[in-house]
C-alpha positions as CSV (number, residue, x, y, z in Angstrom):
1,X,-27.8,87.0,-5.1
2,X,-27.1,84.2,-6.2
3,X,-28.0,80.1,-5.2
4,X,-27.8,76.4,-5.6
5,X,-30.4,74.2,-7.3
6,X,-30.1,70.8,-6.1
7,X,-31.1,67.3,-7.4
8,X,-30.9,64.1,-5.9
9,X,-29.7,61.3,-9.2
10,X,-29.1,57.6,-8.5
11,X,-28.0,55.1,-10.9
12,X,-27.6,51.1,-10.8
13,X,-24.2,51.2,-12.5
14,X,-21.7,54.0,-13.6
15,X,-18.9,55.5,-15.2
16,X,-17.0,58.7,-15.7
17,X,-14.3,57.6,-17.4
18,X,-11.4,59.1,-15.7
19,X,-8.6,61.8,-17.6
20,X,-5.6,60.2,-18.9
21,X,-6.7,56.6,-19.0
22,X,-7.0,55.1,-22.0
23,X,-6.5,51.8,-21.5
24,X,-8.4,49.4,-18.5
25,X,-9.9,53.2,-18.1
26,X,-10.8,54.3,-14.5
27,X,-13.6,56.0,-13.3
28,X,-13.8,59.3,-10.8
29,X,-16.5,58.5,-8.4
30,X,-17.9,62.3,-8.2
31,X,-18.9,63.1,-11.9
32,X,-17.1,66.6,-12.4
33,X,-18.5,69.9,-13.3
34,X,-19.0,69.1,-17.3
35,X,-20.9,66.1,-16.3
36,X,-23.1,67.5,-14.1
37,X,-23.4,70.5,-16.8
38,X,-24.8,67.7,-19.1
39,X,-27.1,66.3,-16.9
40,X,-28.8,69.2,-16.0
41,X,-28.9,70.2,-19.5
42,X,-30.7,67.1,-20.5
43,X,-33.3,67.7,-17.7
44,X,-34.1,71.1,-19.0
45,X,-33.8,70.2,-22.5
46,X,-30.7,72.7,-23.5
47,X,-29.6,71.6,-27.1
48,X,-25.6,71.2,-27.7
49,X,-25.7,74.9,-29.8
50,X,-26.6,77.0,-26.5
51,X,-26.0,74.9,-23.8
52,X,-22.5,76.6,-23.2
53,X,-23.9,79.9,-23.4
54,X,-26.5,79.4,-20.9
55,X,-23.5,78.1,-18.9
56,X,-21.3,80.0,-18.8
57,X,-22.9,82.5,-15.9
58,X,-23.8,79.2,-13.2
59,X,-21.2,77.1,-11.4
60,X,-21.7,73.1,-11.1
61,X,-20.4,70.3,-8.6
62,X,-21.5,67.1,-7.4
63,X,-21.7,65.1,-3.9
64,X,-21.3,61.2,-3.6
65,X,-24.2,60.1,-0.9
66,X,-24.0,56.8,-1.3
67,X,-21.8,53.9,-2.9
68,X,-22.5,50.1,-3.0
69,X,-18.9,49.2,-4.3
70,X,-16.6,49.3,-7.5
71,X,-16.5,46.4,-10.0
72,X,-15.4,45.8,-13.3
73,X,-16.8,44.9,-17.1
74,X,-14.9,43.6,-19.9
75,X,-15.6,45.2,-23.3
76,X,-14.0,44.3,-26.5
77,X,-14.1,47.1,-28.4
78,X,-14.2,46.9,-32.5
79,X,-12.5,50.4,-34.2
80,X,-12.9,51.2,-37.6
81,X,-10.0,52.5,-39.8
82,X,-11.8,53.6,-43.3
83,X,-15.1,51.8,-43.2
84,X,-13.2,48.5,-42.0
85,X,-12.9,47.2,-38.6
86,X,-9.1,47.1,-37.1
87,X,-7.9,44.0,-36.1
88,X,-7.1,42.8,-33.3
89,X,-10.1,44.2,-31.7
90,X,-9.2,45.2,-27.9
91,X,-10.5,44.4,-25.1
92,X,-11.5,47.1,-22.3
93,X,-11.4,46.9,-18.3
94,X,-14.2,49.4,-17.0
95,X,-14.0,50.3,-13.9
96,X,-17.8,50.8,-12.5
97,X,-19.6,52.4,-9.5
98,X,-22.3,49.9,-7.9
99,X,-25.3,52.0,-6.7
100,X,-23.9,55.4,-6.8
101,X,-26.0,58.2,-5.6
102,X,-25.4,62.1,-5.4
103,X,-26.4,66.0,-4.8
104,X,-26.2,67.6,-8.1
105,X,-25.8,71.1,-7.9
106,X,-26.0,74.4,-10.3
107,X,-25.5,77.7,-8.8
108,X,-26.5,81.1,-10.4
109,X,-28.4,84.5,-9.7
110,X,-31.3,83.6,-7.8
111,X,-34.3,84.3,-10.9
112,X,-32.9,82.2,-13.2
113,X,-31.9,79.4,-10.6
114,X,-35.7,79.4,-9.4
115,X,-37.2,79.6,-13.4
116,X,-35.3,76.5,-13.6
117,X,-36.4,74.8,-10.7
118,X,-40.3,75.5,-11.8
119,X,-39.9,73.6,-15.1
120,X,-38.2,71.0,-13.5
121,X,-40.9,70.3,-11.1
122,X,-43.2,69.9,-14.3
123,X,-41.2,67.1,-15.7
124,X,-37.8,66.2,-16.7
125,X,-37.3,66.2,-20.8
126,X,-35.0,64.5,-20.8
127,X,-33.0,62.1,-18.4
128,X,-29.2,61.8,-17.7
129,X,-27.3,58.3,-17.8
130,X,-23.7,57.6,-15.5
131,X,-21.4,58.7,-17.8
132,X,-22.4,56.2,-20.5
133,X,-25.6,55.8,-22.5
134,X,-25.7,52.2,-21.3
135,X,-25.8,53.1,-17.5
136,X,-29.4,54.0,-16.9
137,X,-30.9,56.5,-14.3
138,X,-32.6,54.4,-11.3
139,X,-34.1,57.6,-9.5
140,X,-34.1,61.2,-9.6
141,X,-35.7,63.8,-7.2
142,X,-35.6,67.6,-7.6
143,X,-34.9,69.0,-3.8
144,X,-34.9,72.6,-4.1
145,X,-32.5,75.4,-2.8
146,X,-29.6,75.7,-0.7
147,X,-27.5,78.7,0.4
148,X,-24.0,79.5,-1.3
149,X,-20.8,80.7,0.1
150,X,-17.2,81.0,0.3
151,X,-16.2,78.1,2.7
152,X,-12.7,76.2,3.6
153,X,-14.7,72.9,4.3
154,X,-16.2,71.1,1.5
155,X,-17.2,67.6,1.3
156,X,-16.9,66.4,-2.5
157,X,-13.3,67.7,-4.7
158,X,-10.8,69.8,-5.0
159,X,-7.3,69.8,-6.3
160,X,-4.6,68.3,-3.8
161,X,-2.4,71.2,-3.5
162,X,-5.0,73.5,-2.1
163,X,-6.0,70.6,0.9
164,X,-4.0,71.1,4.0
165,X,-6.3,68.3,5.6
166,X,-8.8,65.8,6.1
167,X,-11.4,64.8,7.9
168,X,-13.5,61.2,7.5
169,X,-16.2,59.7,9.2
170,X,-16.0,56.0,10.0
171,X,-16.6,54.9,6.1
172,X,-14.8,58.0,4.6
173,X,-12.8,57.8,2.2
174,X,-10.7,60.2,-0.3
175,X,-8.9,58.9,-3.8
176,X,-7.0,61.1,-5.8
177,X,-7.3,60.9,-9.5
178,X,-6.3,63.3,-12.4
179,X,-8.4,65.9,-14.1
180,X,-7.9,68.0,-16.5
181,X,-8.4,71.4,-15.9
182,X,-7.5,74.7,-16.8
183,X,-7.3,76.8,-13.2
184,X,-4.0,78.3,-12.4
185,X,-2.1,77.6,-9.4
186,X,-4.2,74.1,-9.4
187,X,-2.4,70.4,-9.5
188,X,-3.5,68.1,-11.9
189,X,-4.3,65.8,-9.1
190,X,-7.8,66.2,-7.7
191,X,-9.4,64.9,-4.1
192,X,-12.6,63.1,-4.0
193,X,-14.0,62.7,-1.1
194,X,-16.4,60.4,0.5
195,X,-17.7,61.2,3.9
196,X,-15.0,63.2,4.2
197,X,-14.6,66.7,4.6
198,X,-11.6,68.4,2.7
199,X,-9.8,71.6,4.4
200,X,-8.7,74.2,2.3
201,X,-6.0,76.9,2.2
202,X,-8.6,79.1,0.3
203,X,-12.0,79.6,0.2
204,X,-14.3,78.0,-2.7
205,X,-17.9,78.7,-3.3
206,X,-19.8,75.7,-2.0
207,X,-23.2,75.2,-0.9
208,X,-24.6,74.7,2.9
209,X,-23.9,70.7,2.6
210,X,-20.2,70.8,1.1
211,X,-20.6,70.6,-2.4
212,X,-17.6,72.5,-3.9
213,X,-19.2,74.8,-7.2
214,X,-16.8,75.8,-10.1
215,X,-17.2,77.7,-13.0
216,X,-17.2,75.3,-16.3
217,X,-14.8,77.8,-18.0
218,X,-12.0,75.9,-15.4
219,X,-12.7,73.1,-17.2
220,X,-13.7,74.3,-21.0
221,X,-12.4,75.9,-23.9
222,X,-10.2,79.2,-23.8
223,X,-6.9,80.6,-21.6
224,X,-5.6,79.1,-18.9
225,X,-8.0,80.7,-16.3
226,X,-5.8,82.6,-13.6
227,X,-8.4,83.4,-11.2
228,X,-9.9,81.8,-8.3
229,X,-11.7,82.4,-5.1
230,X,-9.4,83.7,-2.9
231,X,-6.0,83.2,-2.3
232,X,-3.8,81.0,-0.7
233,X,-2.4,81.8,2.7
């Protein structure tokens, strides 16, 4: 059987710099399943050797609770070339999330899911940042479990092509940004929702409050993965 571990992660300021912007780079406002791999791996203290391994059997996703606004920072940004700087140095447009605050999620067979939440409710060893070294944790809070299922109502991401429709509350919103991925049958272009609820033509694993959970080998390393949950109708 399997379920979701949640934690509740706030920061002052963040960024997840967004796929296929290198310049004046934007930032997805739901940090995708890597990111919240990473996270949780610095909470329980997984080094880089095994922290695919111990992966590779849990799914991940994220939920945005609460956001102040979107701002931007100026960076110039010195590259070196051989030991030497390269001239001119550029200078960067970050886009940044004010206040941000979200439902991490793993998902996994229910032993190992509740082993983790134990040590976490000892202490955290180490803590995440939003999406930059620089952008420092404000609060964290480990909640507990929820429930997982297949569901065609989610309430964080999920390509375009597989949402037939939307639903917002009075501040909802949903932006569409570019991921990279490797899941057949998926667009490149990915929902984020905010107060929203997504509708799907297939069912994803999610848990009781929307968050959509994916496998990270859709978004790491290996084939093109030509599975998913469910099919379209």
């Amino acid at each position: 059987m399997k379920i979701s571990l949640q934690i509740k992660a706030s920061f002052s300021e963040a960024h997840f710099r967004c796929h296929y912007t290198e310049v004046n780079p934007l930032s997805y406002p739901i940090p995708l399943p890597p990111t919240v791999l990473g996270m949780f791996g610095a909470l329980l203290g997984w080094n880089r050797e095994e922290i695919m391994e111990k992966a590779g059997n849990h799914q991940f996703g994220a939920k945005l609770l609460n956001l102040c606004g979107v701002t931007r920072e100026f960076a110039r940004i010195i590259q070196f070339k051989e030991g030497k700087p390269k001239f001119p140095f550029p200078i960067e447009n970050f886009e940044l999330l004010v206040k941000p605050s979200y439902i991490l999620a793993i998902a996994g067979e229910e032993e190992l899911i509740r082993d983790y939440y134990t040590r976490l409710k000892r202490g955290y060893l180490y803590l995440p940042y939003g999406g930059r070294n620089d952008f420092f944790l404000e609060d964290v809070e480990t909640l507990g479990f929820q429930e997982v299922a297949l569901t065609r109502e989610v309430e964080s991401y999920a390509p375009s092509n597989w949402v037939t429709s939307l639903s917002s509350q009075s501040e909802g919103w949903v932006r569409g940004l570019q991921v990279m991925h490797k899941i057949d049958s998926a667009s490149k272009w990915f929902y984020f929702a905010y107060k929203t609820t997504l509708k799907l033509d297939r069912e994803l694993l999610a848990t009781a409050d929307g968050v959509t959970l994916y496998p990270i080998k859709w978004f790491h390393y290996g084939k093109p993965i030509r599975e998913h949950y469910g099919k379209s109708v």
